[in-house]
C-alpha positions in Angstrom: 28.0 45.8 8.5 29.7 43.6 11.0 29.8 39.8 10.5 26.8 38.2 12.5 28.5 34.6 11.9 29.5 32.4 15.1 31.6 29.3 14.0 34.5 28.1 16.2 37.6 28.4 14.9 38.7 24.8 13.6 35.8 25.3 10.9 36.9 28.9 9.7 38.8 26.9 6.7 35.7 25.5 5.3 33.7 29.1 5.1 32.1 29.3 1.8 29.7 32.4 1.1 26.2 31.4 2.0 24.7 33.1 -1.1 27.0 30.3 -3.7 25.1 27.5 -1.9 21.3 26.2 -2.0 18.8 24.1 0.3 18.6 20.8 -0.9 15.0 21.4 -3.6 13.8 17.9 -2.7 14.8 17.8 1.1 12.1 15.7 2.8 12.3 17.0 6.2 10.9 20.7 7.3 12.4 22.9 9.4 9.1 24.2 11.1 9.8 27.8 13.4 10.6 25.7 16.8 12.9 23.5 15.0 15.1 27.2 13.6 14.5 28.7 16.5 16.3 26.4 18.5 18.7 25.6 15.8 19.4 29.8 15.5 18.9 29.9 19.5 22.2 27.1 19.4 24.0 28.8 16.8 23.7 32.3 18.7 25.0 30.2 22.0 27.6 27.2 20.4 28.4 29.1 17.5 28.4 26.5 14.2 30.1 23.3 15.7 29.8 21.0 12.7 29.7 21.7 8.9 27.1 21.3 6.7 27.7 19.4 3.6 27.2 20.9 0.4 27.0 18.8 -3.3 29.8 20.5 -5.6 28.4 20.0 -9.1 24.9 21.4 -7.5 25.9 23.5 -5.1 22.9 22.0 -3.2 23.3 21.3 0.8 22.7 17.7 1.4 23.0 17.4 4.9 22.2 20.7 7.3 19.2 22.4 5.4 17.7 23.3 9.0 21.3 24.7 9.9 21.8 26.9 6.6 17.9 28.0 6.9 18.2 29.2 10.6 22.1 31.1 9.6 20.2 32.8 7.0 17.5 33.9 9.3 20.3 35.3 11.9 21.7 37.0 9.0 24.8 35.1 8.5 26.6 36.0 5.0 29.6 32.6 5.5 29.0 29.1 6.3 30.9 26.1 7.2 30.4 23.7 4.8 32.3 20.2 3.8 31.9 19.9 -0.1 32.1 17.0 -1.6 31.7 15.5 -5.0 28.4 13.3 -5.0 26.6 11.6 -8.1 22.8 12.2 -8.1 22.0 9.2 -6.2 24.7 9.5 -3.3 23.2 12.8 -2.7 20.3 11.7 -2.2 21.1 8.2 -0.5 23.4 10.2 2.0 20.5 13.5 2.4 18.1 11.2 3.4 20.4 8.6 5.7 21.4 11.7 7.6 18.0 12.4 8.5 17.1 9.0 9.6 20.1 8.2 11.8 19.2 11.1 14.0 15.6 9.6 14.3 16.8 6.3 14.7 18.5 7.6 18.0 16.5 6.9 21.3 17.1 8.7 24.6 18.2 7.2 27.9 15.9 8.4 29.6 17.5 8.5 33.5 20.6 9.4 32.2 18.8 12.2 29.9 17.1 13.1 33.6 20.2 13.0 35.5 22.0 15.3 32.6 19.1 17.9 33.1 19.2 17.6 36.7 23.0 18.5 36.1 22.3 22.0 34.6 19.0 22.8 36.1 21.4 25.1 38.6 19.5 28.4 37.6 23.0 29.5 35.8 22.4 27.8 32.4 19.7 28.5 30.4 17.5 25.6 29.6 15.5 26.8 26.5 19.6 25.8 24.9 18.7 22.2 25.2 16.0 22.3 22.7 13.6 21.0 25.1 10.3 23.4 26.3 10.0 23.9 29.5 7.0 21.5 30.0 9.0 19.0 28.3 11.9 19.7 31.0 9.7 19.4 34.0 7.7 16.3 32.7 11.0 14.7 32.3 12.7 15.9 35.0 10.0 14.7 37.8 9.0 11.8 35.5 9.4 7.8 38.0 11.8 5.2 35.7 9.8 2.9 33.4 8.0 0.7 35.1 8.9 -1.8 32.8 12.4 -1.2 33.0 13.9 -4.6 34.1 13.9 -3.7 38.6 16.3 -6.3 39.5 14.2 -9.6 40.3 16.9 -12.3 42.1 15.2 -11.4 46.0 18.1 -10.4 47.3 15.9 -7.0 48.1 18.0 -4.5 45.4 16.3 -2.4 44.0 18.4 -1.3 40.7 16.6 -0.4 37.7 18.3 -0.9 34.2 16.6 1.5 31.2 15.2 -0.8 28.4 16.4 1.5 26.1 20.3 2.5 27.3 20.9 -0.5 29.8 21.9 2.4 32.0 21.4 1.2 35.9 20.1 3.7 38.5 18.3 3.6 41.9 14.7 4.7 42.0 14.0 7.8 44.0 
């Protein structure tokens, strides 16, 4: 059976066997089917670009559950994974910090736009931005914030700065 497994070649040290390793039994977060699909949808495309992190005396993953769950699905038998040698609460301490970070993240919103813009060319394939394609064209055609700071002193610019990024663009 030929190996299904896409990792780039800097993580090919850290393959482990998928089968030796676990999802994390008390993960908070689900992985509902959009969120593997366009986890296995990125895999198929990137290949894996990060490691997961696996617990040693557990074997448990405590950061990449999603990632492990969707390399399953695509029938992946190897993994790269970073394990390290946590006490029970680190484990979970760092499981649950790695979730949160990525929530804590906002988007810039015209830069986001002007990134989309980018590689709406018709020669990249948008569904490999995570994003459906309602989501893409609500974005994509949504006006600035209109709360986002339009440059007051009079002198008749008309800059906008993103209350999230600070990011400074010209309406359309």
């Amino acid at each position: 059976m030929k190996d299904k497994t896409n990792i780039i070649e800097a993580l090919k040290p850290l393959l482990i066997d998928i089968s030796t390793i676990q999802p994390d039994p008390r993960n908070a977060r689900a992985h509902p089917e959009r969120n593997l699909d366009t986890i296995k949808a990125s895999l198929e495309h990137y290949g894996q670009r990060k490691p997961i992190v696996v617990n040693k005396s557990t074997m448990h993953i405590e950061a990449g559950n999603g990632m492990y769950e969707a390399a399953k699905l695509l029938g992946w038998k190897k993994i790269a994974a970073v394990v390290v040698d946590d006490d029970g609460d680190t484990a979970i301490g760092y499981g649950i910090m790695d979730n949160q970070s990525a929530l804590l993240a906002e988007w810039c919103l015209p830069t986001l736009k002007d990134l989309l813009q980018d590689l709406d060319t018709g020669d990249f394939n948008m569904d490999l931005t995570g994003f459906m394609p309602d989501e893409l064209e609500m974005m994509m055609t949504a006006a600035p914030p209109e709360d986002a700071g339009a440059d007051d002193t009079g002198g008749g610019s008309s800059v906008v700065t993103c209350p999230n990024c600070g990011h400074e663009f010209e309406p359309e």
